[in-house]
N, C-alpha and C positions, 0 to 999 in steps of 0.2 A: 494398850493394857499394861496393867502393871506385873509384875513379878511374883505376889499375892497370888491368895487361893482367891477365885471368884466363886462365892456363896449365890449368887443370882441363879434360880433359875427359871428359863421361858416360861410364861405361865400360859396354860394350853385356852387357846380361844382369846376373842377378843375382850370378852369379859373382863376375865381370869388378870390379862395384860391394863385393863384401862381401870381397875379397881386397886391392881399395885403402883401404875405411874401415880394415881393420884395422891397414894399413901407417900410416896418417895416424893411427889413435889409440896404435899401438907409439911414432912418434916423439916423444908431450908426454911432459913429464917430468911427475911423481910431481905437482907442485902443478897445475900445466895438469888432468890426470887427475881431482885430485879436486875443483876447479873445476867441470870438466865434469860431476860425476856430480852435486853440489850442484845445478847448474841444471836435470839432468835430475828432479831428487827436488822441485826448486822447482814444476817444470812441469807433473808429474805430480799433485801436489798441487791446481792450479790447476786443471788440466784435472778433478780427481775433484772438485771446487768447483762447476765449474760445470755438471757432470752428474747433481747431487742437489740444484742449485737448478732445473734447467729443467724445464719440466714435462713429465708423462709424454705420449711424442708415437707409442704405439703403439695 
């Protein structure tokens, strides 16, 4: 977090929460957008990395 006031606040229920992501991800433009999907394919990746190194814990 940065040093700023954070204006965000939780929006009660899931609703309330998946009616403001999608306001917040309508307003990046086209580059921000696929930015974000890169990081999310980066993460995905890493996270599927580390659940076929770790061992099986069932």
């Amino acid at each position: 977090m940065t040093g700023g006031h954070d204006t965000h606040a939780w929006e009660p229920g899931w609703d309330g929460h998946e009616r403001a992501q999608l306001l917040r991800m309508s307003r990046l433009t086209l580059a921000e957008k696929l930015a974000w999907l890169e990081e999310a394919q980066r993460l995905a990746r890493e996270l599927q990395g580390v659940r076929e190194r770790a061992p099986d814990e069932r």
